[in-house]
Structure formats: structure tokens, C-alpha cells
C-alpha positions in Angstrom: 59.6 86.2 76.2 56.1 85.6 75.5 56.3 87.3 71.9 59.4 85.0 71.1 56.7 81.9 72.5 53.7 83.4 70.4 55.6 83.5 67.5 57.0 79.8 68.1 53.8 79.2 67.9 52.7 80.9 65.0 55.7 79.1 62.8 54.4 75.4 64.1 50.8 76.0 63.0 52.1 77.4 59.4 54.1 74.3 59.4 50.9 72.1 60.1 48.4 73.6 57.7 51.7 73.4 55.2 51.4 69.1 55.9 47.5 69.4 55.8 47.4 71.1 52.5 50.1 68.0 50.7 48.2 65.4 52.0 44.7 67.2 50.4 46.6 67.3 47.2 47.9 64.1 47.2 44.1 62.3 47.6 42.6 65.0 44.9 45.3 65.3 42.2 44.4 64.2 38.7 43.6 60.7 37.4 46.3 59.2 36.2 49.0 61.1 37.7 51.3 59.1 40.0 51.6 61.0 43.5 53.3 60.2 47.1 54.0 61.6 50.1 57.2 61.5 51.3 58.1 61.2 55.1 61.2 60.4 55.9 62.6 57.2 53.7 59.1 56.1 53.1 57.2 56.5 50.3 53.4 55.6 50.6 51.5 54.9 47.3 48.2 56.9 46.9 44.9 55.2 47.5 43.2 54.5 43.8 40.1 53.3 42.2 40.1 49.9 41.2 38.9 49.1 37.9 35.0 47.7 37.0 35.1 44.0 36.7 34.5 42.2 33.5 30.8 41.7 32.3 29.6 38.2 32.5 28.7 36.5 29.1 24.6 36.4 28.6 22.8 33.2 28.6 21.6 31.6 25.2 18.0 32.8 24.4 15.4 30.6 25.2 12.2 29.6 23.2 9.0 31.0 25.1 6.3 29.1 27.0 4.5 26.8 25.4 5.8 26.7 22.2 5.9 24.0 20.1 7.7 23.1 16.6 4.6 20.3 14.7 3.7 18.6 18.3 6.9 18.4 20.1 7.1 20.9 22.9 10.1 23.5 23.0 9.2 26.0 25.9 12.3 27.0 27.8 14.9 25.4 25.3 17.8 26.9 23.6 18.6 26.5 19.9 20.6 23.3 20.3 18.4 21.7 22.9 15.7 22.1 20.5 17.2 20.7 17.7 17.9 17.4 19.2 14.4 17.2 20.5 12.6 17.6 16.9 15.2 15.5 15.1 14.5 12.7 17.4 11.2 13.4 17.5 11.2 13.2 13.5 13.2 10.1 13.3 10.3 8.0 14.5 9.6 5.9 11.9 6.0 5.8 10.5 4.1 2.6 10.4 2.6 1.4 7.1 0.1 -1.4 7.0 -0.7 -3.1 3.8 -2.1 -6.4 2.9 -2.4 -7.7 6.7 1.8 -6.9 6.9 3.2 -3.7 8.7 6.0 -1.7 7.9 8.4 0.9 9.4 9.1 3.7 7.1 12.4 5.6 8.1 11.2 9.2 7.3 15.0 10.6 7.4 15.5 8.4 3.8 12.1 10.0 2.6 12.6 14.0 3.6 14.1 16.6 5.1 13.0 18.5 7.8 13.8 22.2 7.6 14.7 22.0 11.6 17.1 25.2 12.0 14.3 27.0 9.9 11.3 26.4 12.4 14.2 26.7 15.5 14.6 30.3 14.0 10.7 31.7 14.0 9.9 29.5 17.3 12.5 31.8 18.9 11.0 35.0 18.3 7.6 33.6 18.3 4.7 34.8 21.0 4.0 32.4 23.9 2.2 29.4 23.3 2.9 29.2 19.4 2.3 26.3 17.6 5.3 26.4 14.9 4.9 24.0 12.1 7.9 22.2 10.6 9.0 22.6 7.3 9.4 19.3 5.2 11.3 18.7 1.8 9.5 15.7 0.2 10.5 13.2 -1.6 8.2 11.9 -3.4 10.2 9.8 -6.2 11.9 7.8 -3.2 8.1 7.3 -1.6 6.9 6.1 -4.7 9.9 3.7 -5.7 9.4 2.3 -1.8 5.6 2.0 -2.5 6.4 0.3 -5.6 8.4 -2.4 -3.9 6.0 -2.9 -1.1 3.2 -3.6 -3.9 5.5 -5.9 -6.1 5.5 -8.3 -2.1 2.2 -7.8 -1.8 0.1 -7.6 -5.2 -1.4 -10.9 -6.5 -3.5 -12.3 -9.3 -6.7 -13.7 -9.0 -7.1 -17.5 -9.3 -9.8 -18.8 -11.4 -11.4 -22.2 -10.2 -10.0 -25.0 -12.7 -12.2 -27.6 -13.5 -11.7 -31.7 -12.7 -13.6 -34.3 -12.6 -13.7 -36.5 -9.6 -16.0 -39.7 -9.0 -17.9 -39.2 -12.3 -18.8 -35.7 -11.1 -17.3 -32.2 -12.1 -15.1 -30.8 -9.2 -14.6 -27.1 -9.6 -11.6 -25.6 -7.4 -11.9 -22.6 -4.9 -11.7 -19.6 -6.8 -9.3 -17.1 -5.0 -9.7 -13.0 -5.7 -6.5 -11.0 -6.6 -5.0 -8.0 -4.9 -3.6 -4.5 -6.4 -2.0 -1.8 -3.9 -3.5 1.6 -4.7 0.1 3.0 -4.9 -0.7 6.7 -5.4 -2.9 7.1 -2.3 -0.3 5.1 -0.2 2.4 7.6 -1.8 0.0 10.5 -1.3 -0.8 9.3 2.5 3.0 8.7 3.2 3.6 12.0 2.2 0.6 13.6 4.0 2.2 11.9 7.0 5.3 13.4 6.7 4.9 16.8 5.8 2.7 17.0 8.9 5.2 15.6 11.0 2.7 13.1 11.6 3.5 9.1 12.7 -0.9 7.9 12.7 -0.1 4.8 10.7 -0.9 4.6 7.3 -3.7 1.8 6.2 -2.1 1.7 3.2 -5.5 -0.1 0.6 -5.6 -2.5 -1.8 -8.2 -3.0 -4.8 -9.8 -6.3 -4.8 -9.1 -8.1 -8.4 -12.5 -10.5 -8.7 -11.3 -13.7 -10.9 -13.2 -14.3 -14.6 -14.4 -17.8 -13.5 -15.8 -18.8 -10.1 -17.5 -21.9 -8.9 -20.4 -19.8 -8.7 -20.5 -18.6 -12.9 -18.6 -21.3 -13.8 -21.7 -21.9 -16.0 -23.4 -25.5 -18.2 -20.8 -28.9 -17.6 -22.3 -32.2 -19.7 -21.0 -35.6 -18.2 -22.7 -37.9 -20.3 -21.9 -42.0 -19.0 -21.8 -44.0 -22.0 -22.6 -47.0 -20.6 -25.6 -46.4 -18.6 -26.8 -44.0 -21.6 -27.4 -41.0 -19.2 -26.7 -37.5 -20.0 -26.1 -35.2 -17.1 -26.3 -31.5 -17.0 -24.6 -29.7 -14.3 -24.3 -26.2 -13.2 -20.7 -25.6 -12.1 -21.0 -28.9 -9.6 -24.7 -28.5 -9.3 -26.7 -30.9 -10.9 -29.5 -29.4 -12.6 -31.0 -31.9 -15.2 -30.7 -35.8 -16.3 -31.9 -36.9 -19.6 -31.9 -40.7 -21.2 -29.9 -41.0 -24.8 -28.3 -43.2 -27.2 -24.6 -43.6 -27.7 -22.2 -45.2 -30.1 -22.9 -48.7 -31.7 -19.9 -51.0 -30.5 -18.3 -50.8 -34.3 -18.7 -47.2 -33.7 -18.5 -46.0 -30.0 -18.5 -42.8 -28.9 -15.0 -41.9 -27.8 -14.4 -41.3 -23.8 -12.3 -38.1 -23.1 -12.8 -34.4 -22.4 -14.4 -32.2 -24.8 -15.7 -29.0 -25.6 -18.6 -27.6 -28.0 -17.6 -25.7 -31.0 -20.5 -25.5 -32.7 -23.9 -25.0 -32.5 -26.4 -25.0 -35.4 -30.3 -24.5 -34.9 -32.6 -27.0 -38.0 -29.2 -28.3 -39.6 -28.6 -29.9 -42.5 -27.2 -33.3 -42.5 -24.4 -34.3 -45.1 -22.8 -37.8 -45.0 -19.4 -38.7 -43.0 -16.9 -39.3 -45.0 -17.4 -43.1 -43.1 -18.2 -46.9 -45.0 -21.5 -46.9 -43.5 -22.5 -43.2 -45.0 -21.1 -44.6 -48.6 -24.0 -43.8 -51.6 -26.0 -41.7 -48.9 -27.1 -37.7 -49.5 -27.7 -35.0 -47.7 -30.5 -34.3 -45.8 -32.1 -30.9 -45.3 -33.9 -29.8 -42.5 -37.1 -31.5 -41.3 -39.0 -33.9 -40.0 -36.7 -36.4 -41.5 -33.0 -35.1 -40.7 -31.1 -37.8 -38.9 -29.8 -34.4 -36.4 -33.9 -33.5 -35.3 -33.8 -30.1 -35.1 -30.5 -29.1 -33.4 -26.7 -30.1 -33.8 -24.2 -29.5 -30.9 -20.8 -30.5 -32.3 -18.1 -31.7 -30.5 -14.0 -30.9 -30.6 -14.0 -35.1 -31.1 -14.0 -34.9 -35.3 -17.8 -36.0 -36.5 -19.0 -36.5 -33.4 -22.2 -34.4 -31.8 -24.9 -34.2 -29.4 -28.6 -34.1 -31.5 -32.2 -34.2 -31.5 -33.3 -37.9 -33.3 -36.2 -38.5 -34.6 -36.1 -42.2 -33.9 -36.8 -41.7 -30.5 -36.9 -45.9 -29.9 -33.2 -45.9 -30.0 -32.8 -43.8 -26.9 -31.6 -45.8 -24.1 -29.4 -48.0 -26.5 -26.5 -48.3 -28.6 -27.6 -47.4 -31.4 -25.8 -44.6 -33.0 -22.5 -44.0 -35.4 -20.1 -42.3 -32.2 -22.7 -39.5 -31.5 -25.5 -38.8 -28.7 -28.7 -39.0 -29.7 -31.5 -37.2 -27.2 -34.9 -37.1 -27.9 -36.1 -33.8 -30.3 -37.7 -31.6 -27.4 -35.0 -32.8 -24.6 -31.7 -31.5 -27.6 -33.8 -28.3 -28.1 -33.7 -27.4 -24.3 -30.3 -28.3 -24.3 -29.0 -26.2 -26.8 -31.3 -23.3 -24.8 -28.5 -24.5 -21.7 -25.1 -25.0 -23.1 -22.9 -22.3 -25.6 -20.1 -23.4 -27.4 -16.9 -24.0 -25.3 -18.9 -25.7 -22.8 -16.9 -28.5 -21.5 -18.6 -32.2 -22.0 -17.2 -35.2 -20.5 -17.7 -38.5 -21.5 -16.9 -41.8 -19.3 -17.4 -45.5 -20.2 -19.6 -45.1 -17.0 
């Protein structure tokens, strides 16, 4: 009896270890390899490994501290981010003064800034990098703007004009001209924008001095017929007055504007084609000559201002249409005045 209950025994634990050793199986058999232990009706999958999860996608890279593209600072921004951030920055127009006006220069129409390109090295660059921005110019644009900017501001000199007002020469306000120095404003503009710079531009402009001024105006002769007074100014300053004789009243001396347009030093004096020069012959110089020593003709046709050596006519009516001045006073005269020096002459 106790044999037959030791062997019982026996047969259970073999029956045991038999369960043991499946179930050891079952959790160590080979990757893969689709296993279960039955008991019964029900089958109970094997315990797996469950796969790795997906990696997440990496962040953009990111431009390193204290970087900056031509003085806008990048530091911590990706690609995109810094591209907004110089193109704006570029956009800003540049100011342009010229002639006491300002202007706003649109730098997009003028270049093109190489953005992606500095983007690229300021990437990889070390911290604290100052990457400069590449600029395409163009300078045939600039120039043509520059151009047009001149053509609004450029002006011509005005030369003082002379009147005469209240038997005295007026001289108007001479006004200097103005020419934009267009290469340096192309050059600066260009300077500006390569550097990604917006200083403004003081764009100059050369002063264009007029040829006459009230200040070289030079010798005016008002001569008053009437009162027999010849006066010489200097531009509107009178500098001299001198007594003379003018035109009989058969022959007067004509009232008008008029210029010199000769000037002759010991003339010779031939006879006017005139009824009271009929029969008469020329005279050459000396103490006799009916023109003194010195002739200034006038644009009126035989008429002249000139030395006399009847110096008792001065002060009267007394001459054929010209203006007679006594020898020394015509010889200091002539010294004064050069031909195209205006003369006018009033009934005065």
C-alpha cells in the first residue's frame, strides 16, 4: 500500500515538472514563432515585445548667438525666420537729400540682396559673427533715378539785367545756378546699399556763379541832355559827374539806350555825310581835331562821346548830336568805359 501511494506520487510530480517545462518553452521560444498553451478550450496568447516607437522629427537648425547678417540680428532664428527679418530690414527705404528736398529711395527697385546666400554661411558661422549681405547693384537704374532727380532740381544762373529807373541805372539781383554732382550721389547711393546701410545720403550740388552780377556789372553812362551832365556809374554806384555839351536843337542828340562800339585813341576826323559838313576835310590828329584826343562812338549812327577843344561850349548846346567833354575829362573816360558799355541818354 504504501509503494502503490509512493508511486502515485512519483507519477503526479512527473506530471508537474511535464507542465513546468511547456510553460518555460512557451515564454523562451524563438522570435517570431507564434506559440500557446493550451488548457482546456482556452488558448492564451504568449506575452511579446512591443515594437520601438517612431522617432520624432528634429527641429530646424538655428543660427548661433549673436549673429548677425549686415546689422540685423539673427541669433536663435531658423532659415525662414531669418529671411523675413533681413528682407524687411532691407526694404527700408534710404533717404536722399538734395537741393533742400528729401527723397525715399526704394532699394528693392535698385538691387538685390543675396538673402538665402548670407542665410547659408550665418548658419554654420561661429557665435557672434557678423555676416555681411551680399548686394547685386544696379547701377544703370541709380544713375537714370539720379538723373531725374537732377533734371527737378538743377537750375541756371540768372544774371542781373539792367533797367533804368528814376534817371538812375537799376541792376536786378543776380541769382547763382545749381548742378547735382550725379556720379557721387550714384556712387553714395550705391555705397549705401551695398553696405546695407540707410545714413541718408547728402546728395551735393555745384554752385554755377552767374557771368554778370551787380557787383562786376562794370562802367554805365547816363548822360541828361538837358541839364548837360554826364554821369558815370559803377553798376548802380555812382562814381563820377562831369559837365558837357550836347546836340544843337537842329541837331540833338537822340534819347534812347545805347552801347559803345568803338573806341579810338588821337582819331582822325572825316566829315558826316551831313549839309552842315558840306566842302569840309578831314582832320588829322592834333591840337586842332574837332574829336580832342579820344572818340567813343556810339551804336546811334554818327553820333559819339569826345574830347573838344573848344572847351567854352561845355555846358551848352552846342554840338552836331554828339557829347562833347572837355580833352582831360574824355581821356579819363575812355581809361573807364570799353566798348559795349551801355550809355543812356534822357531829355533829362
Amino acid at each position: 500500500m504504501k509503494r502503490a501511494v509512493l508511486a502515485g506520487f512519483l507519477l503526479l510530480l512527473c506530471a508537474l515538472a511535464g507542465v513546468l517545462s511547456a510553460a518555460v518553452l512557451a515564454a523562451n521560444g524563438p522570435t517570431g514563432f507564434l506559440q500557446t498553451i493550451t488548457t482546456g478550450s482556452t488558448t492564451i496568447p504568449p506575452t511579446t515585445t512591443a515594437p520601438p516607437p517612431p522617432p520624432e522629427d528634429s527641429p530646424p537648425p538655428q543660427i548661433p548667438p549673436g549673429v548677425q547678417i549686415s546689422g540685423v540680428v539673427v541669433e536663435y532664428m531658423t532659415a525662414d525666420e531669418a529671411e523675413l527679418a533681413v528682407a524687411d530690414a532691407f526694404a527700408t527705404p534710404l533717404p536722399v537729400r538734395a537741393g533742400g528736398r528729401s527723397f525715399a529711395l526704394d532699394p528693392n527697385r535698385f538691387s538685390v540682396p543675396q538673402i538665402r546666400r548670407a542665410i547659408a554661411y550665418a548658419l554654420t558661422a561661429r557665435p557672434g559673427t557678423k555676416v555681411r549681405l551680399p548686394v547685386t547693384l544696379r547701377r544703370d537704374r541709380v544713375a537714370a533715378w539720379v538723373t531725374t532727380v537732377a533734371k527737378r532740381l538743377d537750375r541756371k544762373p540768372a544774371d542781373s539785367t539792367l533797367r533804368f529807373r528814376k534817371l538812375r541805372p537799376w541792376l536786378s539781383k543776380d541769382r547763382p545756378g545749381r548742378m547735382l554732382d550725379q556720379r557721387a550721389a550714384t556712387n553714395l547711393i550705391l555705397d549705401r546699399l551695398s553696405k546695407h546701410s540707410r545714413r541718408p545720403v547728402a546728395a551735393k550740388a555745384r554752385a554755377i556763379k552767374p557771368m554778370v552780377t551787380r557787383l562786376n556789372y562794370g562802367p554805365i553812362v547816363v548822360i541828361r541832355r538837358d541839364s548837360k551832365g554826364l554821369y558815370l556809374y559803377n553798376g548802380m554806384r555812382l562814381r563820377r559827374t562831369f559837365g558837357v555839351a550836347t546836340g544843337q536843337s537842329v541837331y540833338p542828340t537822340p534819347i534812347g539806350r545805347f552801347t559803345i562800339v568803338t573806341k579810338q585813341r588821337n582819331p582822325w576826323w572825316y566829315p558826316p555825310n551831313s549839309s552842315w559838313a558840306r566842302g569840309q576835310q578831314p582832320v588829322p590828329p592834333g591840337p586842332g581835331n574837332p574829336l580832342g584826343t579820344r572818340w567813343m562812338g556810339l551804336s546811334a549812327s554818327g553820333v559819339g562821346i569826345h574830347g573838344t577843344p573848344d572847351s567854352a561850349s561845355i555846358g551848352y548846346s552846342a554840338s552836331h548830336g554828339c557829347i562833347r567833354m572837355h580833352i582831360p575829362s574824355a581821356e579819363w573816360l575812355f581809361n573807364q568805359v570799353e566798348v559795349g558799355t551801355t550809355v543812356f541818354i534822357v531829355a533829362a
